[in-house]
N, C-alpha and C positions, 0 to 999 in steps of 0.2 A: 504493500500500500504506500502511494505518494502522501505526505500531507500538505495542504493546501487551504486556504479561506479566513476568514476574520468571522469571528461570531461574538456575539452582545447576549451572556449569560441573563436567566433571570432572576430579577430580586433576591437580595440573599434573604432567608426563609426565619430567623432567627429574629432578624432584624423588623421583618414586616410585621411578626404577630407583638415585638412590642409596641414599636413605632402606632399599629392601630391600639392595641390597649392604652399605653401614656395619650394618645389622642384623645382615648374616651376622658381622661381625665384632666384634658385642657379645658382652659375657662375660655375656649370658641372653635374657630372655623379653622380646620390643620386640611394644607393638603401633601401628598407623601407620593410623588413622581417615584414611576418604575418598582412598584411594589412588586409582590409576587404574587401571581394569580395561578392559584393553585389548589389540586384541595385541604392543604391544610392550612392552608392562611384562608381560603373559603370559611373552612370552618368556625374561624375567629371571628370574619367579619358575620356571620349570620347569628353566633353567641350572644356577640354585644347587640345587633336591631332584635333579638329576642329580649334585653336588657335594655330597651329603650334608647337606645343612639343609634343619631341617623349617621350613616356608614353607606356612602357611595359604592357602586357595583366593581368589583375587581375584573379589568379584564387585561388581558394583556396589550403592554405600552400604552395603555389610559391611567394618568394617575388617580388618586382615589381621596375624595375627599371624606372628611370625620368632622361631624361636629358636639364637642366635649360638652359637659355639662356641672365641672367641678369632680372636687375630689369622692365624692358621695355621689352618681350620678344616678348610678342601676334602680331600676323600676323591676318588683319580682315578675318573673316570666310565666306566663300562662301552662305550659310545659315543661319538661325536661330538655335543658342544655343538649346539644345532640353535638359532640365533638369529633366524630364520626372517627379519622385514624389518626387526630395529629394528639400529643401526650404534651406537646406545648400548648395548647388550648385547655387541653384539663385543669394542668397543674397551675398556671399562672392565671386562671379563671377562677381557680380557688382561694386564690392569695386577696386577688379582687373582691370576691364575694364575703371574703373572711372579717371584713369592715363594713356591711351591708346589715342592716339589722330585719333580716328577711330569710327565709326558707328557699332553700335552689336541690335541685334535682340535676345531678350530670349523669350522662351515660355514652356511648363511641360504639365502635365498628367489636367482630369479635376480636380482630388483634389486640385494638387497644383496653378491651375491657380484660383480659390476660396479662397487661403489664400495672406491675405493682404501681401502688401510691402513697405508700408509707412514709417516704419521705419526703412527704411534705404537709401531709395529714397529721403526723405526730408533731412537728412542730408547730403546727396551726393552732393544735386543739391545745397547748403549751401557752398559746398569745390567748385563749381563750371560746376560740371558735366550737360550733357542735356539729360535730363529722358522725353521720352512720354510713359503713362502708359495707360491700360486699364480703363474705369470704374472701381471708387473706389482704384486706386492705386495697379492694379494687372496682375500677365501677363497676355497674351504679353504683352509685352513694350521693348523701345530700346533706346538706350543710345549711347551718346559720349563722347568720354570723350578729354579731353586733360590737361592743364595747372591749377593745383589744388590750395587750398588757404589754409593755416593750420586753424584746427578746435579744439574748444575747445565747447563738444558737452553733454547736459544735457538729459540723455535718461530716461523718463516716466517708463523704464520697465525694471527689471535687465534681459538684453541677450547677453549671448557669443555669437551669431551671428550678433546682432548690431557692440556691440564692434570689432567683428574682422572684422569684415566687413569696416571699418571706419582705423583701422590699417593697413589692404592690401589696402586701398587707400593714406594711407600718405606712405606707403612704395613706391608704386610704381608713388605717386606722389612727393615721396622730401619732405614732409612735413609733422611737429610736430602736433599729433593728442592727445585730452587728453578725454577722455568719463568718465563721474560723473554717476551713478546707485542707486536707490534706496538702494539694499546691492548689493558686491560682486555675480557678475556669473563667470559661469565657466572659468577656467585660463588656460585650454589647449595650446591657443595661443600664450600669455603670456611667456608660460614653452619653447614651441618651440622659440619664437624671441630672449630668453632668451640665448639657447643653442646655437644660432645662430648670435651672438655680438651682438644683436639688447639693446638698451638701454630702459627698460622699468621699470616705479618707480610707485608704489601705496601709495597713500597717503588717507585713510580712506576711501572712496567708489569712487574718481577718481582714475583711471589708465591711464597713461600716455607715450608715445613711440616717441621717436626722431629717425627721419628715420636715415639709413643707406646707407651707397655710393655702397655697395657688401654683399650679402650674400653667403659664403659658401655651396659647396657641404654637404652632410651630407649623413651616413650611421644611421640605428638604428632599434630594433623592438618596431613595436606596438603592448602595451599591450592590454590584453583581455578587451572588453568589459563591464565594470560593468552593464549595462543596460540588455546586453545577460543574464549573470550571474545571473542575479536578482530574471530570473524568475524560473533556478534551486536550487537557493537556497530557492526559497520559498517551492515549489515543498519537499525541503529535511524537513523545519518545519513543513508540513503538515503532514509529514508522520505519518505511527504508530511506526515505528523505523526504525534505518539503519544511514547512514546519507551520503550527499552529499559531493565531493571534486571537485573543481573548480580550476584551475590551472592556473596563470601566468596572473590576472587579474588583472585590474589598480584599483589603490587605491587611488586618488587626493582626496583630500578631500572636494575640491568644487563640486564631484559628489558622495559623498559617504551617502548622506543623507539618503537613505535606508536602508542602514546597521544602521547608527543611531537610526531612527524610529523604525527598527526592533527590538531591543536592549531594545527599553522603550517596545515593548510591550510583552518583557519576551523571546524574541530569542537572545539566543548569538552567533555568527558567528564568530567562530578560526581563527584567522588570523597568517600565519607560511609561512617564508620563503620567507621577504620580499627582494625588487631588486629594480632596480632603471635603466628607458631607456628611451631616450630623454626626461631627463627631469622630467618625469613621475613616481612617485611611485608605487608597484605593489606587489604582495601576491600572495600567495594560498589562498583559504576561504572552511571552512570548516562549513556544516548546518547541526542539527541536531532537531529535534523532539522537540515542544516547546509547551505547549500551550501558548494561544496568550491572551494578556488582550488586552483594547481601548487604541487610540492614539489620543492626537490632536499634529496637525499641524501645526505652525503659517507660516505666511505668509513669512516672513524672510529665513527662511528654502526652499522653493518650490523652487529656483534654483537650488539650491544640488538634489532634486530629481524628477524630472518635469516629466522625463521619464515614472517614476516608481509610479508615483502616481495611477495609473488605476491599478497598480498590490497592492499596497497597500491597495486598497479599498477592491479589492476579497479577501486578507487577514484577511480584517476588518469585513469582514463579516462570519470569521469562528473564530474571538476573541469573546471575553466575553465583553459584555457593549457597548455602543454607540461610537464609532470615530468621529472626526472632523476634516476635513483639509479645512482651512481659505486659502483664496488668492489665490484658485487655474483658476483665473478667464481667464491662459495666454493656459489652456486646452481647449478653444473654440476654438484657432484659430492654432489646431496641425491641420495632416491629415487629422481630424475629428472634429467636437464639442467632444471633446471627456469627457469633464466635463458630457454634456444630457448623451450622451449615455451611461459611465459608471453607472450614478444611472438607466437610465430606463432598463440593462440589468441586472443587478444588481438585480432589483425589479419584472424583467421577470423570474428569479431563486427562486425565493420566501424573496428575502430579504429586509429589510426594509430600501431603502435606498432613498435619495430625496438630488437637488441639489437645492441652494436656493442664489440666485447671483451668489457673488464669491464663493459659503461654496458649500463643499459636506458635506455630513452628511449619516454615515452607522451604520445599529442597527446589532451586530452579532448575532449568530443564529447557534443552534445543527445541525439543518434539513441538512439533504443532498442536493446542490444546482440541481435544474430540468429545464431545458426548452430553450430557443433559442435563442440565442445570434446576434443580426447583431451588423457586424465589418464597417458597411461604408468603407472596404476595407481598415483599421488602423490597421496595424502591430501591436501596442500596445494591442488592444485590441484583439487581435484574441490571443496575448501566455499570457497575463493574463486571459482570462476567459477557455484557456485549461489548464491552472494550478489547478483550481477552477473543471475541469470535470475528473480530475484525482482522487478526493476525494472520496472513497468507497461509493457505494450508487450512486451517481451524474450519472443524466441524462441533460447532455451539449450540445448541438447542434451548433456549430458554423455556422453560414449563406456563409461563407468564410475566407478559409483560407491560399489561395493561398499569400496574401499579407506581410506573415514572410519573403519571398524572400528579401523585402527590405532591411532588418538589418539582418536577421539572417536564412540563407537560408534552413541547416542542424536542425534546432530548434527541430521539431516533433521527428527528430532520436534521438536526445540528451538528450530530455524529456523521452523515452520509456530506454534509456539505462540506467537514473538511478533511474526508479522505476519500481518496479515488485509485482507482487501479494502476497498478505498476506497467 
């Protein structure tokens, strides 16, 4: 395969469902260019007009207007929250609600009502909220919330979705929240409360946010997805020549751990024509033809790239030498188990790979990958092992592919426009 083409990722996905929740909680008219239209940021925007904010239609390259109603804005919904498969919608919908002095009902898709919600629920019901949960701590469940307690809250596991989830409950409850992580997760949130006078200081692995009386309207665009991006850029190292251009993609560097990884294992990715929006750092990236040595991983590292680790593995399995990535133990509880099924699809291609606790472990390999992939309906793994079935020779059978829609709905197009036949 030649590579070839410029492609304009979309919306990064992390960014849009806060970007629309801190809107609900401006005191007006926010409009947020280049969001993500998708369905898990669908899911956001239909949460909140079931929560009474009016919330423009998500479509792609239409930005999408919000209009806020203060920090207390939610109206109780006539039904059950319907979050259908994004676990970002649930959890930071609870943090929301957890300052609401009202009765809410969530429920999702079968994936999502399968992953846990313990950690965010126990420390909820800590600030004072009243959570009844499923068997095992998962939806359905429903919550009241009202009159919050400040938290100063020690989380087992570094995630930007604990953390901010725990921050849109002191916000919308009045009160000072401080969450301590193993290492730093991602800061997206952080960046926005940042831009939006919110008061927030990190001192070595806690971070810390004193609520605010108002926040501001806000205009701004969201940058490209580096998660989108990820997987053309790999696509552009695999190639036999050409190379790939990716345009207007965030660069934080609490998510940029793939490019790093990339980098140790002999790819260098151009980076030109950097910018700066809400907040957020952001680039072109430019990939080119690399071969690829092994990687390990350490465990410290895996919040920078959590997304991207399932496409790293398909990577790893067309380098030279054994890979290892330590601690990837928080891929059980994505979409999917997605730690099992990466090594067993992996080793359904002919490649020698095995997961062993928290460790994946991948032996690369010349042979052209062959044979059939089940996605458990994980967006992740259906555009990393079509990266892998683009490789000359490769016979790739995806079991399902319908589930790109979630993140990345145009993906298949964007993959074919920049690679073409040798």
């Amino acid at each position: 395969m030649i590579a070839g083409g410029e492609v304009t990722v979309p919306g990064d996905k992390s960014i849009t469902h806060r970007a629309l929740f801190l809107a609900s909680l401006s005191g007006g008219r926010c409009t947020l260019r280049s969001p993500l239209a998708a369905g898990d940021t669908r899911a956001t925007a239909a949460a909140l007009r079931r929560l009474g904010i009016r919330v423009g239609r998500l479509a792609e390259g239409r930005p999408v207007t919000v209009t806020g109603g203060g920090l207390r804005p939610y109206r109780p919904a006539t039904r059950a929250l319907e979050c259908h498969n994004s676990g970002t919608t649930a959890r930071l919908l609870l943090g929301l609600l957890a300052g609401h002095a009202f009765a809410s009902r969530l429920t999702g898709d079968r994936s999502l009502r399968r992953r846990p919600m313990a950690r965010v629920t126990e420390p909820l019901r800590a600030m004072g909220a009243v959570i009844h949960a499923s068997e095992g701590e998962r939806l359905p469940l429903s919550i009241r919330g009202g009159a919050l307690a400040p938290l100063a809250w020690r989380s087992p596991v570094a995630s930007a979705q604990v953390k901010t989830t725990l921050f849109f409950a002191g916000l919308v409850g009045g009160v000072p929240v401080s969450v301590t992580e193993p290492v730093i997760s991602r800061d997206h949130t952080e960046r926005l409360l940042r831009l939006l006078g919110v008061r927030v200081t990190v001192q070595g692995t806690t971070t810390s946010m004193e609520p605010a009386d108002v926040l501001p309207a806000f205009d701004g665009d969201i940058p490209g997805d580096i998660s989108s991006a990820a997987y053309l850029l790999a696509a552009g190292v695999l190639a036999e020549s050409g190379e790939v251009v990716v345009r207007n993609v965030g660069t934080n560097p609490t998510r940029s751990g793939f490019l790093r990884a990339l980098e140790r294992m002999g790819a260098r990715v151009e980076v030109r024509d950097r910018w700066v929006s809400l907040g957020e750092p952001g680039a072109t990236l430019v990939a080119r033809p690399a071969p690829l040595g092994c990687v390990e991983v350490e465990p410290d590292e895996i919040p920078s790239m959590v997304d991207e680790v399932p496409l790293l593995a398909c990577l790893a399995a067309r380098a030279a030498g054994t890979s290892v990535f330590r601690g990837v133990g928080e891929l059980r509880v994505k979409e999917s188990d997605r730690l099992a099924l990466v090594a067993a699809n992996l080793a359904a291609l002919g490649v020698a790979a095995r997961a062993e606790g928290d460790t994946l472990i991948v032996e690369g390999g010349e042979a052209p990958p062959r044979g059939r992939v089940v996605t458990a309906g994980d967006h992740r793994l259906a555009m990393a092992f079509a990266v892998l079935r683009a490789i000359p020779g490769a016979d790739v059978e995806l079991d399902d592919s319908r589930s790109v829609a979630i993140s990345y709905p145009n993906f298949f197009r964007d993959l074919s426009s920049v690679l073409h036949p040798s």
